[in-house]
PATORKOL-409017 format. One record per residue: x, y, z of N, C-alpha, C in turn. Coordinates in steps of 0.1 Angstrom, whole numbers, plus 2048, in hexadecimal, padded with zeros to 3 digits. Layout:
N
XYZXYZXYZ
...
This chain:
99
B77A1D1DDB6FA141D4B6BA1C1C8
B6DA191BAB6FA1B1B0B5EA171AB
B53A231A7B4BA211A3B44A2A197
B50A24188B51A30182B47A28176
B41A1A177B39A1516CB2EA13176
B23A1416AB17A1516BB15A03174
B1D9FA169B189EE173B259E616E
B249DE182B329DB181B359CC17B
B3B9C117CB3C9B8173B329AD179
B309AE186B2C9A018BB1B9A118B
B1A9AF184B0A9AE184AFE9A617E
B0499E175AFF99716CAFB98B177
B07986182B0597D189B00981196
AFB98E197AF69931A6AF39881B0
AE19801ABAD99751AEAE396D1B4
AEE96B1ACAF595E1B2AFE9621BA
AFD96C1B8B0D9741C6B049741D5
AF797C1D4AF097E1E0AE99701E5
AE79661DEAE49571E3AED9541E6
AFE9541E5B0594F1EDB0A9531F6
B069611F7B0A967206B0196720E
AF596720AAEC960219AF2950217
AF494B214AF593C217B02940220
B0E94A220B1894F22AB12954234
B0795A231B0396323DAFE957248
AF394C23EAED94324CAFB93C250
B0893824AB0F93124CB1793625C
B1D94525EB1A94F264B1794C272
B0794C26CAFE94C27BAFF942282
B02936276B02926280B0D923287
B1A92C288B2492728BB2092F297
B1A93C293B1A94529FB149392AE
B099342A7AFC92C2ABB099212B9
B119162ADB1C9112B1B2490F2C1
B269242BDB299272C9B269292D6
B1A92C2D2B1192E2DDB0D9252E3
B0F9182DCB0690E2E0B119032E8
B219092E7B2C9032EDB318F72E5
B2D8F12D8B338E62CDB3F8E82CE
B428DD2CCB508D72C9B598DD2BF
B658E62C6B6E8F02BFB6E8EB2B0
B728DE2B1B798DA29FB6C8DD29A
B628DA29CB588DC293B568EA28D
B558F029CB548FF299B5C90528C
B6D8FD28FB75902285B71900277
B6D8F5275B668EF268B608F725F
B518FC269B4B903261B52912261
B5B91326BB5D922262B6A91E257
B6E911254B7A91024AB6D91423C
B6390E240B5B90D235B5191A234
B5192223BB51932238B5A939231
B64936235B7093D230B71938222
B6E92D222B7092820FB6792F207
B5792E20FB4D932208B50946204
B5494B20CB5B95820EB6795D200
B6E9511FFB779541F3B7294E1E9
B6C9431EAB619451E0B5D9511D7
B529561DFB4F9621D7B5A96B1DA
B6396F1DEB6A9761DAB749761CC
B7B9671C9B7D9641C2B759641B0
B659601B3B5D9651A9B5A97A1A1
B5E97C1B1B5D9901B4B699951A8
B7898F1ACB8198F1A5B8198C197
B7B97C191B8097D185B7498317D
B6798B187B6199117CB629A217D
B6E9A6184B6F9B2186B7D9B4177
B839A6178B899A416DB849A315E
B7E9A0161B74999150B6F9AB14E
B679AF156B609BE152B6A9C9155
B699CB15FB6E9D9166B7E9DD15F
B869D1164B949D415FB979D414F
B8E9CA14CB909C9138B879D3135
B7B9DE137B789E7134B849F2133
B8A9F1141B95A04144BA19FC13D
BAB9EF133BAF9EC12BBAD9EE120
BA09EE11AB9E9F0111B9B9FD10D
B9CA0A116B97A15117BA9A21117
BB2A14120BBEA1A11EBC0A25128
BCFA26125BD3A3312CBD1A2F13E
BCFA41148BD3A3D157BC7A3415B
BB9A37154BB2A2C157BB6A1D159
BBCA1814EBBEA0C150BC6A09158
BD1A1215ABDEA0E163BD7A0E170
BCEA17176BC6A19183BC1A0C183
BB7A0B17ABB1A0117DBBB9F017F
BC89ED177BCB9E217BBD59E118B
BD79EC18BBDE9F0197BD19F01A5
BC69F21A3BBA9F01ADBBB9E11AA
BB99D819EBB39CB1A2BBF9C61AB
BCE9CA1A1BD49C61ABBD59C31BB
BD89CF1BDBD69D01CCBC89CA1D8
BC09C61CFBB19C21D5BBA9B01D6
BC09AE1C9BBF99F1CBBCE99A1D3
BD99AA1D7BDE9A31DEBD89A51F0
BCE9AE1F1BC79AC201BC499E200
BBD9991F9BB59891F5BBF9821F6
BCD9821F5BD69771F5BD9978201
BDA981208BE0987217BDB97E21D
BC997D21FBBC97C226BC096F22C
């Protein structure tokens, strides 16, 4: 992990990044809750289809502001920097396609 700037792109949106991962995190616990409690498989599935969205969600947001900052900074700066750097986004967003 590449932590060669002072601040990375999504900082501006911190507040909103960490309010929606607790809203993942209680989401999480309820399914954990779910299980424990023996509910009804489909449902179970439900809320975790709806984890998983909320999950690429912010990942999706992680990406295009690692694009907006990170990668158009080491672009605009040139040379192996930038090549590294689109060659890392790359690779981040084809794990995220894998996923």
């Amino acid at each position: 992990m590449s932590t060669e700037h002072a601040h990375h792109g999504y900082i501006s949106d911190k507040d909103k990044y960490l309010a929606r991962l607790k809203r993942i995190e209680g989401q999480a616990r309820g399914i954990y809750r779910m299980v424990d409690e023996e509910q009804y498989c489909i449902d179970i599935l439900t809320q975790i289809s709806a984890l998983t969205s909320a999950l690429q969600g912010v990942a999706v947001g992680l990406v295009d502001d690692h694009l907006k900052h990170c990668v158009a900074d080491a672009v605009r700066e040139g040379g192996e920097v930038s090549t590294a750097k689109l060659d890392e986004a790359s690779k981040a967003i084809s794990r995220l396609v894998r996923s």
